[in-house]
VORO-517381 format. One record per residue: x, y, z of N, C-alpha, C, CB in turn; residue number from 1. Coordinates in steps of 0.001 Angstrom, whole numbers. Last residue first. Glycine has a CB too. Layout:
<nodes>
+---------+---------+---------+---------+---------+---------+---------+---------+---------+---------+---------+---------+-----+
:     nc1 :     nc2 :     nc3 :    cac1 :    cac2 :    cac3 :     cc1 :     cc2 :     cc3 :    cbc1 :    cbc2 :    cbc3 :   n :
+---------+---------+---------+---------+---------+---------+---------+---------+---------+---------+---------+---------+-----+
:       X :       Y :       Z :       X :       Y :       Z :       X :       Y :       Z :       X :       Y :       Z : NUM :
...
+---------+---------+---------+---------+---------+---------+---------+---------+---------+---------+---------+---------+-----+
</nodes>
This chain:
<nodes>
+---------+---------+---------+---------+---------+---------+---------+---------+---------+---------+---------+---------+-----+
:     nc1 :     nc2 :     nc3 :    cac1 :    cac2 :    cac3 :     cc1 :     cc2 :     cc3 :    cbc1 :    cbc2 :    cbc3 :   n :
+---------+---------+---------+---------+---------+---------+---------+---------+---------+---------+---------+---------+-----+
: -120204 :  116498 :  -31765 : -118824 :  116525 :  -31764 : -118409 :  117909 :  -32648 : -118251 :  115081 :  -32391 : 119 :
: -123063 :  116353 :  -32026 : -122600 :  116973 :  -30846 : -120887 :  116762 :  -30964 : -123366 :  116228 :  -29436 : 118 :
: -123619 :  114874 :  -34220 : -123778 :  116083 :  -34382 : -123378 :  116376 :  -33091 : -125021 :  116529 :  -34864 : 117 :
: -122733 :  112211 :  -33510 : -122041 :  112847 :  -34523 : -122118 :  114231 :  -34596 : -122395 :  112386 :  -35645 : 116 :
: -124374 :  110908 :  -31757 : -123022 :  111560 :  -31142 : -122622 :  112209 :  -32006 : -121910 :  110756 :  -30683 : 115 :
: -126756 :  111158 :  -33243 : -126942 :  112434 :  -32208 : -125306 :  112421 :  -32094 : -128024 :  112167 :  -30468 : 114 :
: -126164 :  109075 :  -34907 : -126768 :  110745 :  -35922 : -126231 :  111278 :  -34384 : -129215 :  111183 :  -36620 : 113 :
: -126245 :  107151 :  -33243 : -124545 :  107304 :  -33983 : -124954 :  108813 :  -34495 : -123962 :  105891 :  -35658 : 112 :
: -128678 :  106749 :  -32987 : -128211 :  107099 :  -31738 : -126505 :  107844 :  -32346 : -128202 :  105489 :  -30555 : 111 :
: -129709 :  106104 :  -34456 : -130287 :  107571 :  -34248 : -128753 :  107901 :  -33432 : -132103 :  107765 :  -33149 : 110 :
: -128674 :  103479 :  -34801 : -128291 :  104792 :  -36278 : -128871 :  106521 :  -36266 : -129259 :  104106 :  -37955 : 109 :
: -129473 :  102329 :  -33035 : -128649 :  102846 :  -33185 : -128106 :  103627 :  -33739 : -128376 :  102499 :  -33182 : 108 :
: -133241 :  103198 :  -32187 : -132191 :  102749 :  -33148 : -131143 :  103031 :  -32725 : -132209 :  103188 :  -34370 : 107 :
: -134505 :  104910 :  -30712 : -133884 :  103821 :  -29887 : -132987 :  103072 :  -30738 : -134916 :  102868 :  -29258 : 106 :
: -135643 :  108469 :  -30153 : -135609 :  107352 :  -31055 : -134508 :  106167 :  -30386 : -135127 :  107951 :  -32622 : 105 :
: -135611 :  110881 :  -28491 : -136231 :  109334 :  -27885 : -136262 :  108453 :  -28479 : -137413 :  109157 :  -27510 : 104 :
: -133171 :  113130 :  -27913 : -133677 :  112115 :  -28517 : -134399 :  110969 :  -27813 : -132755 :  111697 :  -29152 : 103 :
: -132584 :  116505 :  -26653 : -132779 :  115202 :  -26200 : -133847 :  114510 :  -27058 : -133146 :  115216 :  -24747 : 102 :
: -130003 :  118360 :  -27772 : -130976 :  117707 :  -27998 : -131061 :  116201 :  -27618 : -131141 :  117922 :  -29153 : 101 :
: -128168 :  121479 :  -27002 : -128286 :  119784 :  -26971 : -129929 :  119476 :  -27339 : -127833 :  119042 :  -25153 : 100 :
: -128396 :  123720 :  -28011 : -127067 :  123844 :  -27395 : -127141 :  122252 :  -27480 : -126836 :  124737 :  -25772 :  99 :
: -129388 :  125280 :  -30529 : -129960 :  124213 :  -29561 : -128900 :  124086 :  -29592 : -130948 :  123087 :  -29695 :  98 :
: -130107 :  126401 :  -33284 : -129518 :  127454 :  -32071 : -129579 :  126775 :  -31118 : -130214 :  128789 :  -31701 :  97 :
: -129822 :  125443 :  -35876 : -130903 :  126350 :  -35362 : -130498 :  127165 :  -34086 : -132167 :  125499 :  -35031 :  96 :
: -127905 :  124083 :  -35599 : -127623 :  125045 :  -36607 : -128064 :  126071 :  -36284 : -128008 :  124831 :  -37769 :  95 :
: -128789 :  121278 :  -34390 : -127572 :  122505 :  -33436 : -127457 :  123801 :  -34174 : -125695 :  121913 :  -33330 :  94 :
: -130609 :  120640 :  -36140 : -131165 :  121171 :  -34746 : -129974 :  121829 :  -34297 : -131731 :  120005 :  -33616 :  93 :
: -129397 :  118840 :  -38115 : -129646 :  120608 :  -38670 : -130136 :  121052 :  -36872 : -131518 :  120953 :  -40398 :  92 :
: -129645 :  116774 :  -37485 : -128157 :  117135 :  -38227 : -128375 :  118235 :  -37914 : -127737 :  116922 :  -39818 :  91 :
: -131911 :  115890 :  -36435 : -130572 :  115571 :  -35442 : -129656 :  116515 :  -36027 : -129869 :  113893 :  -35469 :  90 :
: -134254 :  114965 :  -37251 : -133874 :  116647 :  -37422 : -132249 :  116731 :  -36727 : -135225 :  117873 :  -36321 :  89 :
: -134746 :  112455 :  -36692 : -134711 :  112484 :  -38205 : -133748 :  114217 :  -38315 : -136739 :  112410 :  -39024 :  88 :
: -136126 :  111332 :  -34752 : -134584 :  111700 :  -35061 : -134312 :  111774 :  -36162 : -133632 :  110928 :  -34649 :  87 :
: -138846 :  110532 :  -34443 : -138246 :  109554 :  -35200 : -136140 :  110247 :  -35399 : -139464 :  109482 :  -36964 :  86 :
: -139785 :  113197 :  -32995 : -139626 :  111608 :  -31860 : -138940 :  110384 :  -33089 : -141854 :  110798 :  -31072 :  85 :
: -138842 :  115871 :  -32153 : -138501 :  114887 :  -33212 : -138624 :  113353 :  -33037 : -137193 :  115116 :  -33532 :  84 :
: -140519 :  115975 :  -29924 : -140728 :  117125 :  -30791 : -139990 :  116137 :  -32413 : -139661 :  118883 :  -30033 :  83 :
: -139634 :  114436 :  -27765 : -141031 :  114479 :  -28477 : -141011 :  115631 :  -29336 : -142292 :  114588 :  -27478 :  82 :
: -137326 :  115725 :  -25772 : -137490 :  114829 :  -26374 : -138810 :  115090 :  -26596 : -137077 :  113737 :  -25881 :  81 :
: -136326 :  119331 :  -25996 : -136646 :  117801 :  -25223 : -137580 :  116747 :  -25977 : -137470 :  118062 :  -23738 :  80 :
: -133446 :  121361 :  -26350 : -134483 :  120534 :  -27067 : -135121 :  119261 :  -26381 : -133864 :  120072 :  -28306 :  79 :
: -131829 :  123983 :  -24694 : -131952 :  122627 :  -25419 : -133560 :  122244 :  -25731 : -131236 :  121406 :  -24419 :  78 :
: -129924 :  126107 :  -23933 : -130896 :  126042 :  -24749 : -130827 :  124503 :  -25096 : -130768 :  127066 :  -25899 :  77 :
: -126784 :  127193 :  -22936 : -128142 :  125655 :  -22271 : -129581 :  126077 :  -22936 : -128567 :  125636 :  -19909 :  76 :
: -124756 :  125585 :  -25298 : -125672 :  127155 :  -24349 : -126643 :  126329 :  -23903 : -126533 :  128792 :  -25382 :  75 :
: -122667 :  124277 :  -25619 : -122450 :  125665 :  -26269 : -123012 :  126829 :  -25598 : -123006 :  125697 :  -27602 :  74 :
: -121376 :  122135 :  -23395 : -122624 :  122757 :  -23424 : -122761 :  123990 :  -24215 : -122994 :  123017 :  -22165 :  73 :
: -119380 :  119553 :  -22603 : -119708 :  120497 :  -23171 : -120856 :  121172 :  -23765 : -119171 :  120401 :  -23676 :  72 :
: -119253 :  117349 :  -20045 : -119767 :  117797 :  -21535 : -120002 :  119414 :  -21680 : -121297 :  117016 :  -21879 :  71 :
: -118651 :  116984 :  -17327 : -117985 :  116829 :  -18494 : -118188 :  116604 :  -19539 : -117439 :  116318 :  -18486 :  70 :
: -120978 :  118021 :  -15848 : -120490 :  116547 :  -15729 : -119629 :  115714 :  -17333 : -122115 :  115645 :  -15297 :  69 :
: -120935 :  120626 :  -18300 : -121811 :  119429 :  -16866 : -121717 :  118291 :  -16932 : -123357 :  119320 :  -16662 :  68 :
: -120468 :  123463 :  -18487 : -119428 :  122266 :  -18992 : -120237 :  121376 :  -17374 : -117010 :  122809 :  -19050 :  67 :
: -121901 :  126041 :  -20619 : -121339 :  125124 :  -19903 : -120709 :  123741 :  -20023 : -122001 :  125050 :  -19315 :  66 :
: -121975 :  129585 :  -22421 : -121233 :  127894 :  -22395 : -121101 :  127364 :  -21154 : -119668 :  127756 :  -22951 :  65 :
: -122459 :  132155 :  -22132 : -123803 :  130888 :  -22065 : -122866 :  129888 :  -22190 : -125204 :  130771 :  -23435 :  64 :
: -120269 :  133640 :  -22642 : -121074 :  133407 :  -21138 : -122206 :  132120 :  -20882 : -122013 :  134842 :  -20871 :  63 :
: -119694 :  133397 :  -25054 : -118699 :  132359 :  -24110 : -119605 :  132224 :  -22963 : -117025 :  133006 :  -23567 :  62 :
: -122363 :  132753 :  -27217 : -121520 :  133790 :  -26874 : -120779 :  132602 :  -25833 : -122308 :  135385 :  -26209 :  61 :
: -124116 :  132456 :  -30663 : -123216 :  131858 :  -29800 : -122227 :  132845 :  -28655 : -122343 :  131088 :  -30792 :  60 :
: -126886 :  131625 :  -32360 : -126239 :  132242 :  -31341 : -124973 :  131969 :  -30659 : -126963 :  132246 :  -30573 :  59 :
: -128238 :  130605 :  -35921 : -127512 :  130510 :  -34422 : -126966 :  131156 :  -33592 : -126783 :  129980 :  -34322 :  58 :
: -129598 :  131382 :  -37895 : -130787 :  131406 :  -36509 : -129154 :  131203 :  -35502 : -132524 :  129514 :  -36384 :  57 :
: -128780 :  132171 :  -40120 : -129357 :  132912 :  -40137 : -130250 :  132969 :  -38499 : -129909 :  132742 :  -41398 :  56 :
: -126258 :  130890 :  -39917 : -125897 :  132300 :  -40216 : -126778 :  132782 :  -39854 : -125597 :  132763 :  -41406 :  55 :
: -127171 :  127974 :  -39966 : -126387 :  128669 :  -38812 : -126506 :  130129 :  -39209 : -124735 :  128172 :  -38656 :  54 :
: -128288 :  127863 :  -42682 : -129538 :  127747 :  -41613 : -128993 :  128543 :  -40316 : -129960 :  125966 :  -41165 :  53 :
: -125887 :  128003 :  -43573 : -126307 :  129073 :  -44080 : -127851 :  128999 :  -43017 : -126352 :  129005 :  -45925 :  52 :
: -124424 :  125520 :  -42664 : -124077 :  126792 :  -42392 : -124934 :  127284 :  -42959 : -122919 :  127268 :  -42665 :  51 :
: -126636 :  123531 :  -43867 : -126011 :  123317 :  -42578 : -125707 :  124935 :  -42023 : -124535 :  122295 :  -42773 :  50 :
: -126225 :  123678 :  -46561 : -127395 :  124351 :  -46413 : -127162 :  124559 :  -44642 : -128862 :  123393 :  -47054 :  49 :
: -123542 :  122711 :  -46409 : -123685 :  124376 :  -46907 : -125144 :  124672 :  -46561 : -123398 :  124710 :  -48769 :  48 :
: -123793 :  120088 :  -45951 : -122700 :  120987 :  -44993 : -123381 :  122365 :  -45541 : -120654 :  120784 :  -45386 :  47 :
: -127232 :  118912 :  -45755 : -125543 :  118901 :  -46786 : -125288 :  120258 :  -45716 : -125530 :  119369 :  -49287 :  46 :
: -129097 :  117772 :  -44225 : -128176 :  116842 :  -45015 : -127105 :  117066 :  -45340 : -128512 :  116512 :  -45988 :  45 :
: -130679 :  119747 :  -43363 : -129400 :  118963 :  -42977 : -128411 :  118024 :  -43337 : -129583 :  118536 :  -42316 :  44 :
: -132147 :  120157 :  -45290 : -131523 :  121187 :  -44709 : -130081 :  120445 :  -43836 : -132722 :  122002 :  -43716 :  43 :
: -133469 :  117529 :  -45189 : -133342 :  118229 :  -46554 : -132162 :  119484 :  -46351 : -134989 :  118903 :  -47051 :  42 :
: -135221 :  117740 :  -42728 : -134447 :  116625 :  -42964 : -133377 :  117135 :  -44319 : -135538 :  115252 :  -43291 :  41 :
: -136432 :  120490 :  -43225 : -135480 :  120077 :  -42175 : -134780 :  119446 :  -42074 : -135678 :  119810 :  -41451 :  40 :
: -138151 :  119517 :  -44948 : -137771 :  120319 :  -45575 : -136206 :  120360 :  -44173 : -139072 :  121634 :  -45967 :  39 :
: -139764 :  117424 :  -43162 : -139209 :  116823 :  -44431 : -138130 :  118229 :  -45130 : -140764 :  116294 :  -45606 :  38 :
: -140342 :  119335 :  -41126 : -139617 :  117908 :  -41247 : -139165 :  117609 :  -42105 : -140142 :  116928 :  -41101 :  37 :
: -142205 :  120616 :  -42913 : -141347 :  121367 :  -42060 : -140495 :  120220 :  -41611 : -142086 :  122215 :  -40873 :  36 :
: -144474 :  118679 :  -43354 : -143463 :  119466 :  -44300 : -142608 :  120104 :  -44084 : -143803 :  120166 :  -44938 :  35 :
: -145199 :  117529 :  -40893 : -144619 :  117301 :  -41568 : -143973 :  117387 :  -42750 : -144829 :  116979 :  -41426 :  34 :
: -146361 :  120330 :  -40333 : -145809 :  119837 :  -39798 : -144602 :  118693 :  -40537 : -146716 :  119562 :  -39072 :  33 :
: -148434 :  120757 :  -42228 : -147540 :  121846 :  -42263 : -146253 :  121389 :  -41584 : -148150 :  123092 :  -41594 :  32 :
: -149866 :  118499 :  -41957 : -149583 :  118529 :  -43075 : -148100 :  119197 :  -43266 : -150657 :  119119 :  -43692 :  31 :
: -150732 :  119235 :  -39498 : -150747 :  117989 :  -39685 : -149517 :  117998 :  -41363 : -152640 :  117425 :  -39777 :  30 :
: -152454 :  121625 :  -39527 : -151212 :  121666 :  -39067 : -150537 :  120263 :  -39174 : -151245 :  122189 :  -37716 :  29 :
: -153493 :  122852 :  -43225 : -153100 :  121761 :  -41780 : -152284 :  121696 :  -41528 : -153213 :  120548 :  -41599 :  28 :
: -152898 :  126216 :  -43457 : -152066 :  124952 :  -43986 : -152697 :  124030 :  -42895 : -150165 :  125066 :  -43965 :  27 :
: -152394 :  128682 :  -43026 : -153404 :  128770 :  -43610 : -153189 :  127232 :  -43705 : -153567 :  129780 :  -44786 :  26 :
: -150275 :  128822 :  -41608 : -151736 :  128841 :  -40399 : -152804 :  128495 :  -41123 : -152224 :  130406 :  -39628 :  25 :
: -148285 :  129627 :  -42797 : -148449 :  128487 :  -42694 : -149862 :  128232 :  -41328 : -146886 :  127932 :  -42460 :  24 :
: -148558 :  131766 :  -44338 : -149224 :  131187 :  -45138 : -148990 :  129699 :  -44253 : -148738 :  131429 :  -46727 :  23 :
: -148294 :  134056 :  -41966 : -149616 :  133690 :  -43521 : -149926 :  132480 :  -43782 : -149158 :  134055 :  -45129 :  22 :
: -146298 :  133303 :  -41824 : -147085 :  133051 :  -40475 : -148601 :  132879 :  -41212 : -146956 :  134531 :  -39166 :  21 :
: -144257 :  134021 :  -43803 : -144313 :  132846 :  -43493 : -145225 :  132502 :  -42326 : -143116 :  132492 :  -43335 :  20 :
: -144814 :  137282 :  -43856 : -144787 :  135975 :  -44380 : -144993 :  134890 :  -44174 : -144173 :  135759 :  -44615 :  19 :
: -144668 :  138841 :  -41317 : -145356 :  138968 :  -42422 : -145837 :  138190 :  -43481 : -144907 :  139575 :  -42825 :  18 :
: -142908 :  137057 :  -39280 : -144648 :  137412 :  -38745 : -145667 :  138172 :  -40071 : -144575 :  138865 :  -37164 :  17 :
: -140867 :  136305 :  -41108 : -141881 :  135063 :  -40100 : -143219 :  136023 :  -39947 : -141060 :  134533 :  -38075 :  16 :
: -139610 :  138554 :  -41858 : -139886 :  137431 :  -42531 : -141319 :  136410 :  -42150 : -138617 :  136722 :  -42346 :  15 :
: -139322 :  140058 :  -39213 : -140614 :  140531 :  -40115 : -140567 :  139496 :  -41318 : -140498 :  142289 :  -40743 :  14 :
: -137452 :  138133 :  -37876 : -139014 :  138303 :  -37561 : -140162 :  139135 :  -38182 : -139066 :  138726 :  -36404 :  13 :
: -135371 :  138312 :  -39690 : -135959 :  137372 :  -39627 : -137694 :  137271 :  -38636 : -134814 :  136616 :  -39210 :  12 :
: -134750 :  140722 :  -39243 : -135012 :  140812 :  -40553 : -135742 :  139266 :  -40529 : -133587 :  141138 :  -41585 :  11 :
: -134287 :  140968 :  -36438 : -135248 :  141783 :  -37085 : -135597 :  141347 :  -38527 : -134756 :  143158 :  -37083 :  10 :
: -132161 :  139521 :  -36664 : -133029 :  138809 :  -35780 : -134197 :  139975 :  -36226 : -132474 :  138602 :  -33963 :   9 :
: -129691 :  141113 :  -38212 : -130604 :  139705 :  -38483 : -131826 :  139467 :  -37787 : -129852 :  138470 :  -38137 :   8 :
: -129920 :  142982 :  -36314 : -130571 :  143240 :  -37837 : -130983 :  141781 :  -38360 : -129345 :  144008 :  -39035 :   7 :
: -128694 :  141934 :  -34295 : -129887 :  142798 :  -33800 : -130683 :  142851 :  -35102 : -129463 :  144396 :  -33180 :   6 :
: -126268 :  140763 :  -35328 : -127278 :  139978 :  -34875 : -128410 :  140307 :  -34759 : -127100 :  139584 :  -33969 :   5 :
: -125090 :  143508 :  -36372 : -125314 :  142246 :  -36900 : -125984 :  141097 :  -36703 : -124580 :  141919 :  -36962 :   4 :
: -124539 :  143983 :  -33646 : -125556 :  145213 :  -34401 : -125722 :  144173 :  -35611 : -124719 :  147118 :  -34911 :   3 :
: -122899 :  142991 :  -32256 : -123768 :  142755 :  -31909 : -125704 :  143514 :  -32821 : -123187 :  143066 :  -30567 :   2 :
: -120551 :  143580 :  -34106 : -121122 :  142256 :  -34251 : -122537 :  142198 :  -33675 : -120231 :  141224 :  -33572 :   1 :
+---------+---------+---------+---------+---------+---------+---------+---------+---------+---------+---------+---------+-----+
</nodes>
Protein backbone atom coordinates (compact mmCIF):
# COMPACT_ATOMS: atom_id res chain seq x y z
CA UNK A 1 0.00 0.00 0.00
CA UNK A 2 2.62 2.22 0.97
CA UNK A 3 4.32 1.81 -2.55
CA UNK A 4 0.85 2.91 -3.92
CA UNK A 5 0.87 6.13 -2.27
CA UNK A 6 4.74 6.77 -3.01
CA UNK A 7 3.70 6.39 -6.98
CA UNK A 8 0.70 8.34 -6.65
CA UNK A 9 2.29 11.25 -4.92
CA UNK A 10 5.09 11.09 -7.68
CA UNK A 11 2.76 10.88 -10.43
CA UNK A 12 0.93 13.78 -9.07
CA UNK A 13 3.96 16.03 -8.61
CA UNK A 14 5.37 15.59 -12.05
CA UNK A 15 1.60 16.39 -13.14
CA UNK A 16 1.73 19.76 -11.10
CA UNK A 17 5.42 20.85 -11.54
CA UNK A 18 5.41 19.90 -15.48
CA UNK A 19 2.00 20.84 -16.24
CA UNK A 20 -0.27 22.42 -14.46
CA UNK A 21 2.46 25.02 -12.86
CA UNK A 22 2.86 26.17 -16.69
CA UNK A 23 0.06 27.02 -17.33
CA UNK A 24 -1.37 28.37 -14.17
CA UNK A 25 1.42 31.18 -13.44
CA UNK A 26 0.80 32.02 -16.91
CA UNK A 27 -2.95 33.09 -15.76
CA UNK A 28 -4.01 36.12 -13.36
CA UNK A 29 -3.83 35.12 -10.21
CA UNK A 30 -7.15 36.77 -9.64
CA UNK A 31 -8.71 34.96 -12.36
CA UNK A 32 -6.76 31.55 -11.73
CA UNK A 33 -8.09 31.74 -8.37
CA UNK A 34 -11.37 31.95 -8.85
CA UNK A 35 -11.38 29.32 -11.41
CA UNK A 36 -9.96 26.91 -9.12
CA UNK A 37 -13.11 27.66 -6.85
CA UNK A 38 -15.49 27.42 -9.26
CA UNK A 39 -13.94 24.06 -10.64
CA UNK A 40 -13.77 22.94 -6.70
CA UNK A 41 -17.27 23.98 -6.12
CA UNK A 42 -18.06 21.56 -9.33
CA UNK A 43 -15.84 18.71 -7.76
CA UNK A 44 -17.84 18.59 -4.86
CA UNK A 45 -20.91 18.49 -5.67
CA UNK A 46 -21.30 14.90 -6.79
CA UNK A 47 -20.27 11.73 -4.67
CA UNK A 48 -17.99 10.24 -7.62
CA UNK A 49 -16.05 13.30 -8.56
CA UNK A 50 -15.89 13.44 -4.36
CA UNK A 51 -14.03 9.92 -4.37
CA UNK A 52 -11.92 10.10 -7.29
CA UNK A 53 -10.39 13.86 -5.96
CA UNK A 54 -9.98 11.28 -2.52
CA UNK A 55 -7.98 8.56 -4.53
CA UNK A 56 -5.85 10.99 -5.91
CA UNK A 57 -4.81 13.61 -2.82
CA UNK A 58 -6.17 11.86 0.49
CA UNK A 59 -4.13 10.35 3.27
CA UNK A 60 -5.20 8.42 5.87
CA UNK A 61 -3.26 6.44 8.61
CA UNK A 62 -4.54 5.47 12.50
CA UNK A 63 -1.35 7.27 13.99
CA UNK A 64 -2.41 10.74 12.79
CA UNK A 65 -6.08 10.36 14.23
CA UNK A 66 -7.13 12.46 17.13
CA UNK A 67 -9.86 12.74 19.39
CA UNK A 68 -10.04 16.63 21.13
CA UNK A 69 -12.41 17.43 23.38
CA UNK A 70 -14.54 14.80 21.77
CA UNK A 71 -14.23 15.16 18.15
CA UNK A 72 -12.86 13.28 16.02
CA UNK A 73 -9.84 14.26 14.12
CA UNK A 74 -8.87 11.97 10.90
CA UNK A 75 -5.39 14.01 11.02
CA UNK A 76 -4.51 17.20 12.34
CA UNK A 77 -3.96 18.76 9.00
CA UNK A 78 -6.39 21.46 8.89
CA UNK A 79 -7.52 24.42 7.02
CA UNK A 80 -7.84 28.03 8.56
CA UNK A 81 -10.23 30.23 7.99
CA UNK A 82 -9.72 32.91 4.88
CA UNK A 83 -8.79 30.75 2.25
CA UNK A 84 -12.59 29.85 1.50
CA UNK A 85 -14.04 32.87 3.13
CA UNK A 86 -17.69 32.39 1.20
CA UNK A 87 -17.69 28.25 2.14
CA UNK A 88 -18.35 27.37 -0.91
CA UNK A 89 -15.18 24.43 -0.98
CA UNK A 90 -16.74 22.75 2.30
CA UNK A 91 -17.83 19.45 0.31
CA UNK A 92 -14.63 18.56 -1.53
CA UNK A 93 -11.82 20.11 1.25
CA UNK A 94 -11.93 16.69 3.42
CA UNK A 95 -11.27 14.73 -0.08
CA UNK A 96 -8.19 16.81 -0.54
CA UNK A 97 -6.60 15.62 2.63
CA UNK A 98 -7.85 18.26 5.54
CA UNK A 99 -8.58 16.52 8.64
CA UNK A 100 -10.98 19.91 9.61
CA UNK A 101 -11.75 23.09 8.23
CA UNK A 102 -12.09 26.28 9.80
CA UNK A 103 -15.03 28.38 8.20
CA UNK A 104 -15.72 32.14 8.53
CA UNK A 105 -18.89 32.25 6.45
CA UNK A 106 -21.94 33.10 9.04
CA UNK A 107 -24.94 31.82 7.05
CA UNK A 108 -26.55 28.93 8.31
CA UNK A 109 -26.52 27.00 5.18
CA UNK A 110 -22.57 27.33 5.53
CA UNK A 111 -22.85 26.37 8.67
CA UNK A 112 -25.37 22.94 7.98
CA UNK A 113 -22.47 22.41 4.53
CA UNK A 114 -19.51 22.20 7.34
CA UNK A 115 -21.59 19.75 9.98
CA UNK A 116 -22.48 17.65 7.00
CA UNK A 117 -19.09 17.20 5.65
CA UNK A 118 -17.46 16.34 9.01
CA UNK A 119 -19.98 13.42 9.71
Amino acid sequence: MEFLILLRNLINRFFYKIILKQIFFRIDPENMHDSMVSFGVLLGKYWLTRKIVGAFFSYSNKTLEQKILGIKFKNPIGLGAGFDKDAVLVDILPYVGFGFVEESETQAVAVEKIQRSCR
